[in-house]
C-alpha positions in Angstrom: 33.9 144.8 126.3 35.3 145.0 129.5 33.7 146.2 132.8 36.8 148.3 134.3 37.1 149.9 130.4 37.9 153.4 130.4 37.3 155.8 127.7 39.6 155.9 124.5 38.6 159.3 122.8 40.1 161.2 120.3 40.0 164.4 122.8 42.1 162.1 125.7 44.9 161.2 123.1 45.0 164.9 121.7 45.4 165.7 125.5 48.2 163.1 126.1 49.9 164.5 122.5 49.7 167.7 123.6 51.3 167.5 126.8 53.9 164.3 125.7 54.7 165.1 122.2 53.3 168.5 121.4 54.8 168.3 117.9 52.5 166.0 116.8 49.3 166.9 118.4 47.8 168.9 115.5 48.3 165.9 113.0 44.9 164.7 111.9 43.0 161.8 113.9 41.3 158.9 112.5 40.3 155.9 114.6 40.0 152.8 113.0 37.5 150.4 113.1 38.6 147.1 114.9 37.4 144.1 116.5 39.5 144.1 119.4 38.3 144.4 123.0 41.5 145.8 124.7 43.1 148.7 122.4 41.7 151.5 120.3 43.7 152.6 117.3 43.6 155.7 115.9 45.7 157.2 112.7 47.5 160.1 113.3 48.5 162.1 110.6 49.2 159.9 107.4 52.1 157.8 108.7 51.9 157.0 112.4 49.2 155.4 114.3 48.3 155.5 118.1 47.0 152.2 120.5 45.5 153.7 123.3 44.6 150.6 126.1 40.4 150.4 127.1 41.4 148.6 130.6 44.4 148.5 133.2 45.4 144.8 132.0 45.8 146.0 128.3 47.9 148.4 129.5 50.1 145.5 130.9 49.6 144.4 128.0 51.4 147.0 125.8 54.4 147.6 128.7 55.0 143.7 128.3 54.8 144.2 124.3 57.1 147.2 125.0 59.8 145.2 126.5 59.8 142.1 124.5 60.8 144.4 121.5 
């Protein structure tokens, strides 16, 4: 991991859901196991999924992502 990581819970993303999108934060959460050093992914509900950065550059990371599509 990295040494600036910050926690990537399932109670932080029901907190950003409930004050950014409160109409979908009683969907269920999963996370999902993965490999990857920078993001943690979590299911929500049974159709959408949520990337939640573990460190400031992998948030960079997703606003570059962001743009580029």
């Amino acid at each position: 991991m990295h040494e600036n990581d910050r926690p990537a819970t399932s109670s932080v993303l029901k907190s950003l859901l409930r004050d950014q999108a409160p109409e979908l934060a009683d969907l269920p959460l999963r996370r999902v196991a993965s490999g990857g050093t920078d993001n943690v992914i979590f299911r929500l509900g049974a159709d959408l999924c949520a990337r939640l950065p573990r460190h400031p550059e992998a948030a960079t990371l997703c606003l570059a992502e962001r743009q580029a599509l």
